[in-house]
C-alpha positions as CSV (number, residue, x, y, z in Angstrom):
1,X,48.3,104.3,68.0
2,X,47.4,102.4,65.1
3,X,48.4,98.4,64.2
4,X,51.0,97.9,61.6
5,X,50.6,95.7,59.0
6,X,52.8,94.2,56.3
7,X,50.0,93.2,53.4
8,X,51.0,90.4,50.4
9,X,48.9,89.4,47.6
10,X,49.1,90.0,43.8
11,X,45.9,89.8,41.8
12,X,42.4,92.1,41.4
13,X,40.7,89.6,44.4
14,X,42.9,91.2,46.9
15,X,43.0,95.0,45.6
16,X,39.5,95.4,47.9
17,X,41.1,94.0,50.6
18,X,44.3,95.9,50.4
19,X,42.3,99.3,49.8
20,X,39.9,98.6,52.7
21,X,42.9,98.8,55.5
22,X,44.7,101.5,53.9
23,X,41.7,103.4,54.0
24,X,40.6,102.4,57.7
25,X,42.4,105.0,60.3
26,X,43.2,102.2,62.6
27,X,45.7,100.6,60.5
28,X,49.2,101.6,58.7
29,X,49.9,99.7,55.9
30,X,54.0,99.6,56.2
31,X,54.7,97.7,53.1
32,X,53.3,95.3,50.4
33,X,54.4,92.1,49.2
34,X,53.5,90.9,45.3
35,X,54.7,88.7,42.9
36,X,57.6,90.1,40.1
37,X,56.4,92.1,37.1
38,X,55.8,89.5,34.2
39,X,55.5,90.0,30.2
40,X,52.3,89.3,29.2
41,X,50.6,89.3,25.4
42,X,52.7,89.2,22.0
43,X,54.8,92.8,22.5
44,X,55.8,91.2,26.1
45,X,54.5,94.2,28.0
46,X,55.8,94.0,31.4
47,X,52.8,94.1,33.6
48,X,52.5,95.2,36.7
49,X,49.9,93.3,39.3
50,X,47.2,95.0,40.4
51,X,48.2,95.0,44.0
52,X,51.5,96.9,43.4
53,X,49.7,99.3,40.9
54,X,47.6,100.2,44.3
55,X,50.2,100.5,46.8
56,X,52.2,102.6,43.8
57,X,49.3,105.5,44.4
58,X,50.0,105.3,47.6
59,X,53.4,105.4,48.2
60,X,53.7,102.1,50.5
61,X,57.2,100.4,49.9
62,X,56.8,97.5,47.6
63,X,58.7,93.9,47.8
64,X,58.7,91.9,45.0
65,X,61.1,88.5,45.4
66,X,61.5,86.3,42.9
67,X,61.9,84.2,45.3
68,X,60.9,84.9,49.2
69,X,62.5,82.3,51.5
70,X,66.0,83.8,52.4
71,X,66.1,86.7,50.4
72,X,66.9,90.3,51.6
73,X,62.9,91.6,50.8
74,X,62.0,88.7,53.5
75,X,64.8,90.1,56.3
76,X,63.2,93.8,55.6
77,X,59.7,92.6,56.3
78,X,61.6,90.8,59.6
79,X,62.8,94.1,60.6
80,X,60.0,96.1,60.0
81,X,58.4,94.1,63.1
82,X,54.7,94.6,62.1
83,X,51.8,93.9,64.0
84,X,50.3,91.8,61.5
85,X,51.0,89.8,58.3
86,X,48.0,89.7,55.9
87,X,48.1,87.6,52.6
88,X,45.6,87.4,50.2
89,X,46.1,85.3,47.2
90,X,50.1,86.3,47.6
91,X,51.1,82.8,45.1
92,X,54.3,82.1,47.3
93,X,54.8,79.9,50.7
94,X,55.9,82.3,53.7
95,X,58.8,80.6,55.6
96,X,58.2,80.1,59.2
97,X,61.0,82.2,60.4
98,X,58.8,85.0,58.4
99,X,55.4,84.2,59.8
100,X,56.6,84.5,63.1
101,X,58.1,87.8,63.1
102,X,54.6,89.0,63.3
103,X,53.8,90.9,66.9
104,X,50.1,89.5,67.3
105,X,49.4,87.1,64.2
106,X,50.3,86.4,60.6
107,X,46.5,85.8,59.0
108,X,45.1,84.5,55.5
109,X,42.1,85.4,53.6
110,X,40.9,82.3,51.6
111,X,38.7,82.1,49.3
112,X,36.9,78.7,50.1
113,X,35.1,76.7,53.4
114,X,38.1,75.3,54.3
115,X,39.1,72.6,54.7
116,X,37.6,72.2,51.2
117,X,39.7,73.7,48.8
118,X,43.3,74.0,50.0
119,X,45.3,75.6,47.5
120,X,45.6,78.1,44.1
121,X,42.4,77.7,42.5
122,X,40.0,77.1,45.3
123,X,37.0,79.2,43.5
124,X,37.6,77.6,40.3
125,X,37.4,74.2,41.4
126,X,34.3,75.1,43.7
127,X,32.3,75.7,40.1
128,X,34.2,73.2,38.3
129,X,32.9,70.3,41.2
130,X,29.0,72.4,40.7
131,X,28.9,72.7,44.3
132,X,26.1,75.3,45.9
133,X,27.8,77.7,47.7
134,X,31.5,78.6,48.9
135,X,32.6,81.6,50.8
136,X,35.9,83.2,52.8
137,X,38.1,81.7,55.4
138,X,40.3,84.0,57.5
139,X,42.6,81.8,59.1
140,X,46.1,81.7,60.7
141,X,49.1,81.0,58.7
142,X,51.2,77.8,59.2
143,X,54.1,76.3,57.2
144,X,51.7,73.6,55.7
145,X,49.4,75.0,52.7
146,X,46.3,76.3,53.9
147,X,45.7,74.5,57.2
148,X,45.9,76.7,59.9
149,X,43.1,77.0,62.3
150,X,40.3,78.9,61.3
151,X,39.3,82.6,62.4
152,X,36.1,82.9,60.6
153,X,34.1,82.2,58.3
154,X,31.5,82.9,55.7
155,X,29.4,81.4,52.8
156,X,27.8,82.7,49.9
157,X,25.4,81.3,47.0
158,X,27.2,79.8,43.5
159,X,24.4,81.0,41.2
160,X,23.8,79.3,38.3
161,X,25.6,82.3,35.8
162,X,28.3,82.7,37.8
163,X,31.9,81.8,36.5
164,X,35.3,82.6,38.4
165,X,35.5,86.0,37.3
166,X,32.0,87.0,38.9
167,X,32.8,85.0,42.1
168,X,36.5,86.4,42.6
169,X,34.4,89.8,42.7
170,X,32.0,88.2,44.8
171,X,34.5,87.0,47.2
172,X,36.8,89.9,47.2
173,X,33.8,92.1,48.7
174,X,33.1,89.2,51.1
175,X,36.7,89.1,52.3
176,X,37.1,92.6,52.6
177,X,34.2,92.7,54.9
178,X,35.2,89.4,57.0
179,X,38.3,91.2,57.7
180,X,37.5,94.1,58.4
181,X,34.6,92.6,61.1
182,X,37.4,90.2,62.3
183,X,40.4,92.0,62.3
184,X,39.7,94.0,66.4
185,X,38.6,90.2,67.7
186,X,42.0,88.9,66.5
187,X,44.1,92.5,68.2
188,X,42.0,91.6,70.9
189,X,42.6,88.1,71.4
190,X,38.6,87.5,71.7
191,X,38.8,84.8,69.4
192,X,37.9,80.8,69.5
193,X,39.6,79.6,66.4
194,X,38.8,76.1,65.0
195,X,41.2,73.5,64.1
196,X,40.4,72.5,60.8
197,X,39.3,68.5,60.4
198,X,41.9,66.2,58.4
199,X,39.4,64.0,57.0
200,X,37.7,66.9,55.2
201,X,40.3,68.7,53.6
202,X,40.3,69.0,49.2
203,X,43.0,70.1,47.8
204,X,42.8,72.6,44.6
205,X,45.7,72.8,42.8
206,X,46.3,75.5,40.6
207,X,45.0,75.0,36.8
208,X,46.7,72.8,35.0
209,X,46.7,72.7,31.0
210,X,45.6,69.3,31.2
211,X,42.7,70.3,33.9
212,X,42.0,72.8,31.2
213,X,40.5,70.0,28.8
214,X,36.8,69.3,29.1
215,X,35.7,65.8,29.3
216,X,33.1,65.6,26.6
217,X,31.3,62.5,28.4
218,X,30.7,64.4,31.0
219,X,26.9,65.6,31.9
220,X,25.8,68.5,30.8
221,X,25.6,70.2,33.8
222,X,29.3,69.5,34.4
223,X,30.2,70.7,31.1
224,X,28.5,73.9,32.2
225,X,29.8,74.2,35.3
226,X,33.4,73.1,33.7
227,X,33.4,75.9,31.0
228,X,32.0,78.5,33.9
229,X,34.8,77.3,36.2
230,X,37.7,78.0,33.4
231,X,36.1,81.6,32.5
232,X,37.3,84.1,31.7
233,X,40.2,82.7,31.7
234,X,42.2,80.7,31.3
235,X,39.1,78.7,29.1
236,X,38.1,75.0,28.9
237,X,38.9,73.4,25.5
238,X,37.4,70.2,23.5
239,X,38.6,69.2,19.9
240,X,35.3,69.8,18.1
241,X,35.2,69.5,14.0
242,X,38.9,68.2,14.3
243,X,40.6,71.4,16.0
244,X,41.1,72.6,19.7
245,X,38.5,75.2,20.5
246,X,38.0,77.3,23.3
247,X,34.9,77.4,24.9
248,X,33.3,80.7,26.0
249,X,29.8,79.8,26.7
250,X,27.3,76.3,26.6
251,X,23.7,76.1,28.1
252,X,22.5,72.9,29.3
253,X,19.3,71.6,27.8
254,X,15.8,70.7,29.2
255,X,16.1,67.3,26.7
256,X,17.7,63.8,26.5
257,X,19.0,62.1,24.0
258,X,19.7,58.0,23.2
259,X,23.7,59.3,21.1
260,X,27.0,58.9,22.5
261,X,28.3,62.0,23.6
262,X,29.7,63.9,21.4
263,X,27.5,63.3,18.5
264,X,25.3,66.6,17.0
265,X,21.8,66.4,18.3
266,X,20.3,68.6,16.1
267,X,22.3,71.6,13.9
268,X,20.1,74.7,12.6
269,X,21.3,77.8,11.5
270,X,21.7,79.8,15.2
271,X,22.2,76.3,17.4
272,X,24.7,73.5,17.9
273,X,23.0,70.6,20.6
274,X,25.4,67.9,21.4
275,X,25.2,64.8,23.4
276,X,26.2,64.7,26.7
277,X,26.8,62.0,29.7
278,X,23.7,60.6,30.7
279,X,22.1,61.1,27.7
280,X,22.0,64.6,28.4
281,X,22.0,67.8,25.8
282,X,23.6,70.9,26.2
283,X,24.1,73.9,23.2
284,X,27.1,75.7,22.7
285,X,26.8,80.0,22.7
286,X,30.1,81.0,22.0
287,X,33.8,79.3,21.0
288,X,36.9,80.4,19.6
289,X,38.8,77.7,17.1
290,X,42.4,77.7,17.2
291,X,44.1,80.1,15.2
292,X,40.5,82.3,14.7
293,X,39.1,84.8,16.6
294,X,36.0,84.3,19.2
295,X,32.6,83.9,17.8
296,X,28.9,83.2,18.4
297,X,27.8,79.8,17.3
298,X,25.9,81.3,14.6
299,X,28.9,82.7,12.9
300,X,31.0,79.5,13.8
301,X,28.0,77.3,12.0
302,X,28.2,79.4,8.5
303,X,32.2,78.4,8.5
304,X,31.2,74.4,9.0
305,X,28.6,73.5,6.4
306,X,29.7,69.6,7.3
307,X,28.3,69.5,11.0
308,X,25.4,67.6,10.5
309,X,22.7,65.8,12.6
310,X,24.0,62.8,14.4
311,X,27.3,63.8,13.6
312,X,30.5,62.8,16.1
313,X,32.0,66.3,16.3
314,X,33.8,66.5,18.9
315,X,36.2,64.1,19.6
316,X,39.1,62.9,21.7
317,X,42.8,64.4,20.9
């Protein structure tokens, strides 16, 4: 007899995870939970997630509220009476009434230590902050955001290249894995979950445009580990040369420097060095101005003929 299980989440990190349990004989995936279609781009294409583009090649019913507390998509999951509820990045809160219609226990796959990083952009913020290392927490769900007790638990390396986009990968693999090792402890019962500590918990809350703005006093390091955090998307932005421009790419420097930040350390044909916090340098790689397409800075330098040495070029709003 295999263990029911209704599964929600919405975007690629929890694709892995969804595929690993419908591929796993011991499970039956009775139906999946995602957010609405959206319009995306300037045609407004209605895009699918890719969570309901899986369970569409498989044929598992899909539920997608607008909207899930009291709607008739939650009292079909109630009456489905599955062994489990798995989320994974879902973006909605689950009432209680819904968490507790699970038969054995309604379980979260998070992509941070808790009880650092509570909330929608926990990997982001892990770069953004330059910490060393973050991980998966598979936890039990509870009304309150991300604090049920924890499951297990795993940590991984932040290396120095990666941005959100390699570590949702990262971290997708990892969580598919955790899972999969943890789900026949919780069946089970043979579990010893940990109550997760008040006085730790960080809360990430999900990008904000404001959040997306990088601080150019900042050192460089956090400048790097800002533009890393916001890529691919949705990209940290300064006002450099008098416009908003994205920024793709910046590579700290091995150098200090006596300018404010801002100011151009030293322009050349193929590099751009600006000041920094702490009288640290850092080069920008790759930008796109507003209204222009994305560039290296090699291309962006033959368009601005005015940046000069000691120049202020970027500036506040």
């Amino acid at each position: 007899m295999t263990t029911s299980i209704v599964f929600m989440g919405t975007p690629e990190f929890a694709v892995p995870i969804l595929q690993s349990l419908i591929d796993n004989p011991a499970y039956t995936v009775k139906a999946v939970l995602t957010q609405p279609d959206h319009r995306i781009g300037r045609k407004k294409t209605l895009h699918e997630s890719p969570v309901k583009q899986l369970a569409k090649e498989h044929n598992i019913k899909i539920l997608q509220p607008v909207k899930l507390n009291k709607s008739p998509e939650m009292d079909e999951i109630i009456e489905l009476q599955p062994d489990l509820m798995i989320t994974a990045a879902y973006g909605q809160f689950l009432p209680t009434k819904l968490l507790d219609a699970a038969k054995i226990a309604a379980i979260n796959v998070h992509g941070s230590l808790l009880p650092k990083y509570r909330g929608g952009a926990p990997i982001q913020y892990s770069i953004i902050n330059g910490d060393k290392e973050t991980g998966i927490s598979i936890m039990y769900m509870v009304k309150k955001m991300d604090a049920g007790d924890i499951i297990a638990q795993k940590a991984i390396p932040i290396m120095p290249d990666d941005d959100s986009g390699t570590m949702f990968k990262k971290l997708s693999i990892l969580g598919r894995d955790l899972l999969l090792d943890t789900l026949p402890r919780i069946i089970s019962g043979d579990i010893n979950p940990v109550a997760q500590d008040p006085d730790k918990v960080v809360f990430s809350p999900n990008i904000s445009s404001e959040e997306e703005q990088i601080d150019y006093h900042l050192p460089a390091d956090l400048i790097d580990a800002k533009v890393r955090g916001l890529r691919p998307a949705p990209l940290g932005n300064m006002i450099i040369d008098g416009l908003r421009t994205k920024i793709y790419d910046v590579t700290p420097l091995d150098e200090k420097t006596v300018l404010d930040p801002g100011k151009v350390v030293r322009v050349t044909k193929h590099q751009l060095a600006i000041a920094a916090g702490n009288g640290t340098v850092y080069q920008i790689n790759k930008l796109k101005p507003a209204g222009k397409k994305a560039m290296d800075i090699t291309a962006y330098l033959n368009g601005h003929k005015n940046i000069v040495d000691g120049g202020q070029v970027i500036t506040n709003d």
